[in-house]
Residue, then its C-alpha position, 0 to 999 in steps of 0.5 A: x392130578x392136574x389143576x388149572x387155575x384161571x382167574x380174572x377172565x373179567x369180561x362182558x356180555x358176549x365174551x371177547x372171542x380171543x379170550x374164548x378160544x385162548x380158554x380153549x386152547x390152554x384146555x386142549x393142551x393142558x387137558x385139567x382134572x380141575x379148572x378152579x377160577x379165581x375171581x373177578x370172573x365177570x366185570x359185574x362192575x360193567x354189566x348191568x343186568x341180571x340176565x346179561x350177568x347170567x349169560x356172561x357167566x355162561x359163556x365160558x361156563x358152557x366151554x368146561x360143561x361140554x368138555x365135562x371138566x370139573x370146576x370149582x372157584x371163587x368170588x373177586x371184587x368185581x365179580x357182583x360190583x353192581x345192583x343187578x345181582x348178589x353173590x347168591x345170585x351168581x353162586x346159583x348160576x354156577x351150581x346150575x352146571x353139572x361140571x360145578x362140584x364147588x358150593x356155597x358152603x360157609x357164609x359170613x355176611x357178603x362172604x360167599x363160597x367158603x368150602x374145601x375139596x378134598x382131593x382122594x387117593x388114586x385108591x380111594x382109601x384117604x385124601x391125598x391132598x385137600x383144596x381150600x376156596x376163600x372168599x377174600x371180599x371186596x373193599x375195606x368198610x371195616x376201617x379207616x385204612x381203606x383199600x381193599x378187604x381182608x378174609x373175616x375172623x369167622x371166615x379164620x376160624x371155620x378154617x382152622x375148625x375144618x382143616x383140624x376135622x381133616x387131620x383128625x380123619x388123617x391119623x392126626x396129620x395135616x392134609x396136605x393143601x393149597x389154597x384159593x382167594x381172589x385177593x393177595x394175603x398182606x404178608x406177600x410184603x413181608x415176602x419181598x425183598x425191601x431195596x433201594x428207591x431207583x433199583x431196577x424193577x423195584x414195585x413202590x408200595x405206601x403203607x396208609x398206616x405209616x405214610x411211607x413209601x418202601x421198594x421191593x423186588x423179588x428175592x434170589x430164590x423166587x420165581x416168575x415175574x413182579x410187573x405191579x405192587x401187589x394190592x392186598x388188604x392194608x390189615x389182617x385177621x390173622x389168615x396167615x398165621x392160622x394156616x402157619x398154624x394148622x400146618x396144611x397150606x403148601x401154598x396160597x394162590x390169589x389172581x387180582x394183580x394182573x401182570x404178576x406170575x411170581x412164586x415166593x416162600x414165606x415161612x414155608x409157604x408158598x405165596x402165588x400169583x396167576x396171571x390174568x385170563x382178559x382181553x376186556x378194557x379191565x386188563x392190563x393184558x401183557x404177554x405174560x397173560x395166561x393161567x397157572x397149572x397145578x400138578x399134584x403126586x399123591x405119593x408126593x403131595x409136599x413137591x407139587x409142580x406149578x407153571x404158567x402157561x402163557x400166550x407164547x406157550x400156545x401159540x407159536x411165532x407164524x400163527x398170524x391168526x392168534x398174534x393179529x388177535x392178541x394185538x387188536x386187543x392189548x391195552x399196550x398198543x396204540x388205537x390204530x394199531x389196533x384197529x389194524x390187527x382187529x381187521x386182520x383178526x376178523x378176516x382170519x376169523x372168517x376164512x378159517x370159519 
């Protein structure tokens, strides 16, 4: 059962045309059963009308609704960032599609799109493995560390309910799961490998609590790339602890940091980030840019596959096509630079139309 976890697509109306066909095309080769999107699927921070939100959302919904591949997903911050709509109103546009099996499921407040899905066996006699989506907010109004918000206590708590009905339908076991949020838990420093001011690839993080600045790289037994200091909540309810609890979460999956690719264990569990899916102005779009594939065995849930897929992945070195695209649109170039390859970009556009 194969997962694709798309996140920060972060774009305006009309969408970026690179970015579409980049969708496309990771679709083609990966061919998912499940496209989750991980947030900040829209810059709702940029948009500002409900019905350019509407058709913001549907020009990458419609991609995965005429291929019928199924989606699920979640909210970021940037996602209903504006005065034009709610999360509700976007909830609703995406169960409008009959490709969404996600739902609105439990709220708590502005926190919407709790829910899980289970996953069946090939058999249809037992889940194999389960799904959890969480919305992990936006800011931090809830005291004064500022930064960014963390999962809600109410939110905690219908997890751990949820997750013991799940075991008490396996026999008493935990469902194996891995679990979506927009937004990185706190713990991913705890994670790291703290080092030396200087060391070479080392992130810079200050704690508001503390005001001191501390370095981190990943340790020797990750995997994947660490270009940016995380940025999760500055504060916890205690998310982490209750899925060490409930022992069913292999891994928790956030996007946000654009650049970030890497895979670390942390108390047995799996702390990942997939990197970002935009070419908008919002992205910090690098080469690493691209999306994170899933592959679940239900005869081994516990040693579930995870890989990014990313532009070199699909593209090869002579697409001068797609190379001309990726560069008129990387914030890493220089505006003339870009200009160039925008042209260049526009001219093969037309040919191959």
């Amino acid at each position: 059962f194969t997962v694709l976890h798309i996140t920060d697509i972060q774009d305006r109306y009309p969408m970026n045309s690179v970015a579409e066909k980049y969708i496309i095309d990771i679709l083609d080769k990966v061919n998912p059963d499940l496209v989750v999107l991980g947030g900040d699927n829209i810059a709702g921070n940029v948009i500002k009308s409900k019905n350019k939100v509407i058709k913001a959302i549907n020009e990458y919904m419609s991609i995965f609704e005429e291929r019928n591949i199924k989606v699920a997903g979640v909210f970021g911050n940037h996602d209903a960032e504006n005065d034009c709509t709610t999360k509700q109103d976007q909830q609703a546009v995406y169960e409008s599609y009959s490709c969404y099996i996600g739902t609105t499921g439990y709220t708590d407040g502005e926190r919407v799109g709790n829910y899980n899905l289970p996953v069946l066996s090939s058999d249809g006699s037992r889940y194999a493995f389960n799904l959890w989506f969480i919305d992990s907010g936006d800011y931090n109004v809830d005291n004064e560390l500022g930064g960014y918000a963390a999962v809600k206590q109410g939110q905690i708590e219908w997890y751990k309910q949820q997750s013991k009905a799940l075991a008490d339908l396996n026999g008493g076991k935990p469902v194996p799961s891995i679990s979506f949020q927009h937004i990185i838990v706190p713990e991913i420093f705890d994670a790291l490998k703290q080092v030396d001011a200087g060391t070479e690839g080392a992130v810079a993080k200050t704690f508001p609590k503390s005001g001191e600045t501390k370095y981190y790289v990943l340790p020797e037994n990750a995997k994947g790339e660490l270009r940016e200091v995380p940025c999760p909540p500055e504060y916890t309810n205690g998310q982490f602890d209750a899925m060490l609890e409930m022992g069913d979460v292999l891994a928790t999956v956030s996007g946000h940091d654009h650049t970030n690719t890497f895979e670390v264990e942390y108390k047995g569990i799996d702390i990942l980030n997939s990197p970002c899916m935009s070419f908008s102005t919002a992205s910090y779009n690098g080469d690493n840019m691209g999306a994170r594939v899933f592959v679940l065995d239900e005869n081994t849930p516990e040693d579930y596959e995870t890989y990014v897929i990313d532009y070199s992945s699909i593209y090869s070195e002579d697409d001068a096509m797609m190379k001309a695209g990726f560069a008129a649109y990387s914030q890493k170039l220089n505006i003339f630079t870009r200009i160039i390859n925008w042209f260049v970009y526009t001219f093969y556009c037309i040919v191959n139309n």
